[in-house]
N, C-alpha and C positions, 0 to 999 in steps of 0.2 A: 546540516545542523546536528551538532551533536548533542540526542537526548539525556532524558535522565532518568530515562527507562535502566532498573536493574533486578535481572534476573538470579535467583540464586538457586546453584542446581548442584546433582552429585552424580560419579562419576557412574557409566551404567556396564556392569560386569557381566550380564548374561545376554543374550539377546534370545529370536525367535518370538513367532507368535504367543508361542505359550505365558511368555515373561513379558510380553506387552499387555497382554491381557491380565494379567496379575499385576501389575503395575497399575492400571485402569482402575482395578477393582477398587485401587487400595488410595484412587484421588490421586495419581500421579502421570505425570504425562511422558513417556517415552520421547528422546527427541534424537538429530546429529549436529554435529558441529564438524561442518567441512571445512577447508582452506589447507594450504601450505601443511602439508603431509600426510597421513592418513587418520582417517575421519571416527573424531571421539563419540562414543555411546552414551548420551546423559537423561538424568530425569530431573523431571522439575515438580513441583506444586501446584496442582492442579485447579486451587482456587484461586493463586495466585494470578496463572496464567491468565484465567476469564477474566480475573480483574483487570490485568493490562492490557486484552485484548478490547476492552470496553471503550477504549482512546486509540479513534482514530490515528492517530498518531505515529502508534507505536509501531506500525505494519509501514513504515517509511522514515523511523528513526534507525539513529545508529545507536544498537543499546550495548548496554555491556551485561556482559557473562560473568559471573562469577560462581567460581570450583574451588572450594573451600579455600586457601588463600590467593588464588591465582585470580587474575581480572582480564579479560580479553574483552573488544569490542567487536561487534556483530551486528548483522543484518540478519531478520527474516525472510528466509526464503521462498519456503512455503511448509503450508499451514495445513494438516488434515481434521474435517472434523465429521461427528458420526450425521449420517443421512436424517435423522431424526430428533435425535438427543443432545443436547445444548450439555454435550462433551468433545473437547479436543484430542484428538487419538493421535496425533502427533507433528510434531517441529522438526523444519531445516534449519539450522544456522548455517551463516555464511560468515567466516572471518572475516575483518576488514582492516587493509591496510592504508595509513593513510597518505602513501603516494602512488596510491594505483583506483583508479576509476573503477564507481563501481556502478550496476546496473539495479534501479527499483524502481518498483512502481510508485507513482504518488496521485495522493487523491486530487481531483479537480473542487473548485469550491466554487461554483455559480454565484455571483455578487450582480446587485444591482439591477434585480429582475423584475420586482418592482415596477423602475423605473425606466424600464426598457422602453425604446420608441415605438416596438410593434405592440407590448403588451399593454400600453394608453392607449393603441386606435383597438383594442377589444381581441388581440393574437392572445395565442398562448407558448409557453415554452416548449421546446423538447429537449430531452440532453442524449446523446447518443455515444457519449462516455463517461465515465464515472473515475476511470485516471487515465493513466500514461506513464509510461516506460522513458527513463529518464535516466542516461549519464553521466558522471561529476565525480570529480573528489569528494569523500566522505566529509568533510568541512562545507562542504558546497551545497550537499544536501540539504533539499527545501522541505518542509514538514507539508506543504500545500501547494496548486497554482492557480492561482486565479483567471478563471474568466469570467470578464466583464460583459455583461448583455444590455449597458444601457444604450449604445447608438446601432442594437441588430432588431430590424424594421421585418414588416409581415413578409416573407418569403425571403430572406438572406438566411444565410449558414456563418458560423466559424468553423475556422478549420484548425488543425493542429498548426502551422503556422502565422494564426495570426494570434498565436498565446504568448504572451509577454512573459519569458522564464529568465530568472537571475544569472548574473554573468558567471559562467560557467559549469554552465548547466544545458545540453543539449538533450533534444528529442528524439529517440531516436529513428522512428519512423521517418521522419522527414532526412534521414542520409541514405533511405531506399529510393526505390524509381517514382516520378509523379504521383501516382495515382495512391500513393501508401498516405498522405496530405490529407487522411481523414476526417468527417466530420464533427465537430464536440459537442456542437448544440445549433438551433435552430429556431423561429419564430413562425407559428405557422396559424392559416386561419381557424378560430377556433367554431366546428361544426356544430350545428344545432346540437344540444345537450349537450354540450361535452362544456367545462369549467372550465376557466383563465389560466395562466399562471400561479 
């Protein structure tokens, strides 16, 4: 899905520690932008960023870049941020073309937990991922996927196969050997003191 994330950045002429760190100082975020040639040096807006970063979303949209009149679409790649400080030290982009598949994470969104058949006889959840590496043409891209936990009973699993993902859109663990058919969530008994779902 193409979002409506847009980024506005300028181009970054120095590099090294030293000029990342002055960058920092000064609210700006050091970042790359790879793909199809050799990989541009940009800074962005540092309040800007936390604000986009704050939607879910945007960590599995296809946003666009824009360099003073130039507009590119991208993916994030990966994202550095400080051990402590609710600061981002810095951004990959990844250009994206839209007849070449491309590879992201997306978030899982648990629905229907509620009314789950183990969590009425008194179970509780567990989720044992939180996304998934996923596939597709950039148009193909899914902002979410849903798993459904209303018919997974006290001691049953889902696995990454049994997630319902839009037509074309593959997982990609499951085109490795069996055993990669990982767990996503689970019902289990809920132990003295321990709370519901």
């Amino acid at each position: 899905m193409v979002g409506g994330f847009v980024l506005d950045a300028t181009l970054r002429e120095n590099t090294g520690k030293g000029d990342a760190r002055r960058l920092r100082n000064n609210y700006k975020v050091p970042a790359v932008l790879y793909g199809s040639g050799e990989p541009v040096g940009l800074i962005l807006d540092h309040f800007k960023v936390s604000k986009a970063l704050e939607n879910e979303a945007f960590y599995s949209h296809i946003l666009t870049l824009k360099t003073g009149d130039r507009e590119e679409t991208v993916i994030l790649k990966a994202l550095q941020r400080h051990p402590y400080k609710p600061v981002v030290m810095h951004m990959d982009f990844q250009r994206v073309n839209a007849l070449e598949p491309i590879r992201v994470h997306v978030p899982l969104h648990f629905v229907n937990q509620e009314i789950s058949v183990g969590v009425k006889k008194g179970g509780a959840i567990s989720h044992h991922m939180v996304d998934v590496e996923v596939s597709c043409l950039p148009d193909k891209l899914p902002e979410f996927i849903a798993v459904d936990m209303a018919n997974v009973d006290i001691g049953q699993f889902l696995h990454l196969s049994d997630l319902s993902v839009p037509e074309g859109v593959e997982i990609l663990a499951l085109h490795q050997e069996a055993d990669h058919d990982l767990a996503v969530a689970s019902v289990h008994t809920v132990k003295s003191g321990e709370s519901g779902a």
